[in-house]
N, C-alpha and C positions, 0 to 999 in steps of 0.2 A: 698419854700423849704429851710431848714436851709443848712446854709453853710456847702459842705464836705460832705453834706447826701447819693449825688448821689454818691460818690465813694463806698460806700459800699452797693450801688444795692437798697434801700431803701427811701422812700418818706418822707419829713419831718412830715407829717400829721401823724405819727404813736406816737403809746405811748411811754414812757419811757423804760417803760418793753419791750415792742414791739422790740422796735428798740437794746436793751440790747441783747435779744434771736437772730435776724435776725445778728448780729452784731458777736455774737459767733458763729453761723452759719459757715457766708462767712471765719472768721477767721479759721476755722478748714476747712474748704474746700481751701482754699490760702496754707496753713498748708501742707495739703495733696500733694498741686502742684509744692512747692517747695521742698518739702521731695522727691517726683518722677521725679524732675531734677534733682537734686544732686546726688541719685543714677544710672539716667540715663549718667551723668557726668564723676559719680567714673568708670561704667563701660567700658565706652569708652576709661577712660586712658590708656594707655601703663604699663605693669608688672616693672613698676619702682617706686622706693623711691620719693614720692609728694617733700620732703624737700631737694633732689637733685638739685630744676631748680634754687635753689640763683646765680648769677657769684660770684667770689672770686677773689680780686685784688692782683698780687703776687709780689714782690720785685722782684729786681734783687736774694738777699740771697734766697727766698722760691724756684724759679726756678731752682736754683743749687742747692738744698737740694730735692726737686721734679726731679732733672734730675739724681740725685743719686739714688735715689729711686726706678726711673724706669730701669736704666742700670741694678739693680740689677735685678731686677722683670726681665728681658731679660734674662737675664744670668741662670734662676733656671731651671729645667727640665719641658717638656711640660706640663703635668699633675698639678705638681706644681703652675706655672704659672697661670692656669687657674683659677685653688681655693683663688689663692692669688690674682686675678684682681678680683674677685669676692666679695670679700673683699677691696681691694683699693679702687677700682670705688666709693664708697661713701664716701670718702675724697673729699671735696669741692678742697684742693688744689691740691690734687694729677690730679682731675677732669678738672681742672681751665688751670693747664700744660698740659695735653695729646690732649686740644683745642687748642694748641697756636702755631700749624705746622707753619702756615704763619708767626707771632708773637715772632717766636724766633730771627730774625735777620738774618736768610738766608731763603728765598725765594723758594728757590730748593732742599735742601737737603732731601724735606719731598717728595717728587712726586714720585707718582707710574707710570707707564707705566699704561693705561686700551687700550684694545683694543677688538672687537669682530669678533669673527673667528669662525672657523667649524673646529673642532679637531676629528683624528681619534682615538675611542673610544680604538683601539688599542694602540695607543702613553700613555695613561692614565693612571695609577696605584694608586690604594685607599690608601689613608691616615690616615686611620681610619681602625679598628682590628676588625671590624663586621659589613657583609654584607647581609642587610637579604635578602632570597627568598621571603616572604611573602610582605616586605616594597618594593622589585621590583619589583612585575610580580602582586601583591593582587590588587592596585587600579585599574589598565586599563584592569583587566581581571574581575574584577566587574564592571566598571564603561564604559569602552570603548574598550570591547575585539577584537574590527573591525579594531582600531590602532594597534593592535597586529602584525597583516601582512602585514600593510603600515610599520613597522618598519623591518620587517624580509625582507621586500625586496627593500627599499629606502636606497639611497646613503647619505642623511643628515637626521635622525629620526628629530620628530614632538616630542617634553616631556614638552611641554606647557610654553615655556620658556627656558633661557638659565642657564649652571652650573657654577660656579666660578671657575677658572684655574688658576693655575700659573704658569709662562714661558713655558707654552704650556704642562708641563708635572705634576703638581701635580694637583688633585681633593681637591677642599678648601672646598666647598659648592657642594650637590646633585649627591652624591655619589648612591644614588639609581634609579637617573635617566639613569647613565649613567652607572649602572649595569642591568638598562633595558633593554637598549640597548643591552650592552655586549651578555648578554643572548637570546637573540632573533636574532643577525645578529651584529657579531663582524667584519665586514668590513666596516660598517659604520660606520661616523661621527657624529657628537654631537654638536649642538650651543653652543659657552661659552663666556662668561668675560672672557677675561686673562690679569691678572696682571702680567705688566711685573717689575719685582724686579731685580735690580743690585747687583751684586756680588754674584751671583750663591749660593743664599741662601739651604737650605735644607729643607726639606719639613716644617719641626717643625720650621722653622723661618717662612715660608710663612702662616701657622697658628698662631703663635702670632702676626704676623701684622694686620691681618682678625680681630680676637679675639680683639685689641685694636681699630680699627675702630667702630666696634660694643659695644662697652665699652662709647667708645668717643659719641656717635650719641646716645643710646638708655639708655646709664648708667646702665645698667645690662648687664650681661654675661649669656644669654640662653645655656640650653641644652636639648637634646631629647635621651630619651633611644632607641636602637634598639630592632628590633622583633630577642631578641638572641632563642627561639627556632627555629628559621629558619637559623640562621647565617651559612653563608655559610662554612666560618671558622672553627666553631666547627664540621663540618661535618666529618674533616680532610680527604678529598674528597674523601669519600665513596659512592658511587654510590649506590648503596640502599637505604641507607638516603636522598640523594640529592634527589632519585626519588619521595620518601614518600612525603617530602617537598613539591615539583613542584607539586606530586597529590593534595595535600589539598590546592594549590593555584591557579591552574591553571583549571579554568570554562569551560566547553563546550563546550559553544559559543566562547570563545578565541582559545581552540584547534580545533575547525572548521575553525576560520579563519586562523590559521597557517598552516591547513592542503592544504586549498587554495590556499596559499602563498609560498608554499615548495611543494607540490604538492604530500603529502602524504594523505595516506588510512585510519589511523587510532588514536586516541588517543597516543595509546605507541609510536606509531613511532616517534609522536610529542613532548613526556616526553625527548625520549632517545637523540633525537636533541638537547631539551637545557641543558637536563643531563649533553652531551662534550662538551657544553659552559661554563656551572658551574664550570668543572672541569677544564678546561681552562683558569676560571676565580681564582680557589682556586690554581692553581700551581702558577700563577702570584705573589702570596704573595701581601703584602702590605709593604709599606714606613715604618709605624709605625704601627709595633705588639699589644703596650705596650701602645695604643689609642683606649681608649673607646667610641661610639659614642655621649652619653654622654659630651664628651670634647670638641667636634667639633664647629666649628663657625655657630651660625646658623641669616644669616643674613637676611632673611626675617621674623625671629618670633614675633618683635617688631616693628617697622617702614620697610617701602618701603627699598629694599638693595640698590637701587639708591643712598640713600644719604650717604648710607656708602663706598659706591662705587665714586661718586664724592670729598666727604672729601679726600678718598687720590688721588683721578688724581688731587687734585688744591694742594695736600702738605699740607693739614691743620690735619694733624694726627701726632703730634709732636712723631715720634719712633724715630726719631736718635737724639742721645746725643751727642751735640760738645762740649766739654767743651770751646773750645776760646771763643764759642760765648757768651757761659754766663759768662768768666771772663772779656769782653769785658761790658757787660750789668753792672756788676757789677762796673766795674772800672769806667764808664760812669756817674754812682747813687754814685758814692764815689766825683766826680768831681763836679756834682751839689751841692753836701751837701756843700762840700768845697767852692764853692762858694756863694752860701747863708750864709755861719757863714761869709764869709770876709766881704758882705753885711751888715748885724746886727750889724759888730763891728765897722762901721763909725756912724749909730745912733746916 
């Protein structure tokens, strides 16, 4: 057998031609196998920029010009902000800084409080300007209409996981879980993350901190439109409307099981029950009017929220901007230089 032959599946004993053909072959079949990695590859990646994962080393001066950068980007109105880290986030250095929680020279300043608790669904109020019927009550009323009535009559609802909170009172993340809830059985509680944030932030500050973890960990800023023919919102709580909605979302089999659950007779009786939920829910308003859902942080759409959730309980989500500390970093990079030229000048 000539040397090499058996790697390409073929016996030395063949012709020239032979082995030419059998040779073209395997190469367009290798060809094939690698073209269907690589696609298989591209598809598994995460909805971000390939040319994002470089790191970037930053001076003392880049950090202070990236810490300016960011205080501004804080300062702009919600909406704003979000279009503009959406843009930022593929700046390597802008990227380089918002990594360097732990890195900046204090330790603590970056830490969030996490904790998980059972919040009652009444303490809660939406942080976002559209809530659909259809994005609340559509999946478990197609998918698992039997949870319907373990929710209308359980003390802590089952929504398949927990929602992102903050200091117990603002909705960050799963806003439609916990208008499931609401709607079904507003005295119960809700499983959540809750970020606990110091200095009694506002809601629009508890969403940019979200929105930058998510920026930090996934390098994109997602967002998902709401089902605005349902929005509970535009209803401007009209109770005919609300009804219409709740009919064309609410299955059979789900209003059977609420009917079990509530211990009514009929379909309508079981419309009009979460009909003065809706409207209960449409008086409460929202935090932010002028918040499309669209803008909202969505931190399970690209990686696990675990990790965006751990970045900030250890502090590594650089949002506060000290200036000493980086006139400190800087005066530190001013004193080594100075001491290296005094080095060179004995030479």
């Amino acid at each position: 057998m000539e040397e090499g032959a058996s790697d390409w599946g073929y016996k030395g004993d063949k012709s020239p031609d032979e082995r030419k053909e059998i040779g073209k072959t395997m190469k367009k079949k290798l060809g094939k196998s690698v073209a269907s990695t690589r696609e298989k590859e591209k598809q598994e990646q995460p909805l971000e920029d390939p040319g994002q994962n470089t790191k970037v080393s930053l001076t003392p001066q880049d950090q202070k010009e990236q810490g300016r950068i960011l205080k501004d980007l804080l300062s702009k109105e919600y909406v704003t902000f979000v279009n503009d880290l959406q843009s930022r986030i593929k700046d390597g250095k802008f990227r380089e800084f918002l990594n360097m929680g732990i890195e900046d020279g204090d330790l603590e300043d970056d830490k969030v409080g996490v904790s998980e608790i059972n919040i009652p669904v009444a303490d809660l109020k939406p942080t976002q300007s559209q809530i659909g019927l259809a994005d609340s009550l559509g999946w478990v009323s197609k998918n698992k209409p039997s949870q319907a009535g373990e929710t209308a009559t359980g003390d802590v609802a089952d929504v398949g996981g927990r929602i992102i909170t903050a200091n117990g009172k603002y909705i960050v993340d799963g806003h439609h879980r916990w208008s499931q809830v609401f709607l079904l059985n507003p005295n119960a509680s809700i499983p959540a993350i809750n970020f606990e944030i110091e200095g009694s932030p506002s809601a629009k500050s508890a969403l940019k901190l979200a929105q930058l973890a998510i920026a930090a960990v996934d390098r994109v800023v997602p967002g998902i439109d709401a089902d605005s023919d349902s929005d509970i919102f535009a209803t401007n709580g009209n109770v005919d409307d609300i009804k219409k909605r709740l009919n064309d979302t609410v299955s059979d089999a789900m209003a059977q099981s609420l009917m079990d659950a509530w211990g009514l007779s009929s379909r309508e009786e079981v419309i009009e029950k979460i009909t003065n939920n809706a409207v209960a829910l449409y008086k409460r308003g929202t935090h932010n009017p002028d918040v499309l859902r669209k803008f909202m942080p969505q931190l399970d759409k690209i990686s696990d929220p675990s990790k965006k959730i751990t970045k900030l309980k250890i502090g590594d989500v650089n949002y506060v901007v000290q200036e000493r500390v980086i006139k400190k970093m800087i005066k530190e990079e001013y004193l080594k230089l100075k001491s290296r030229s005094k080095k060179s000048s004995f030479k």
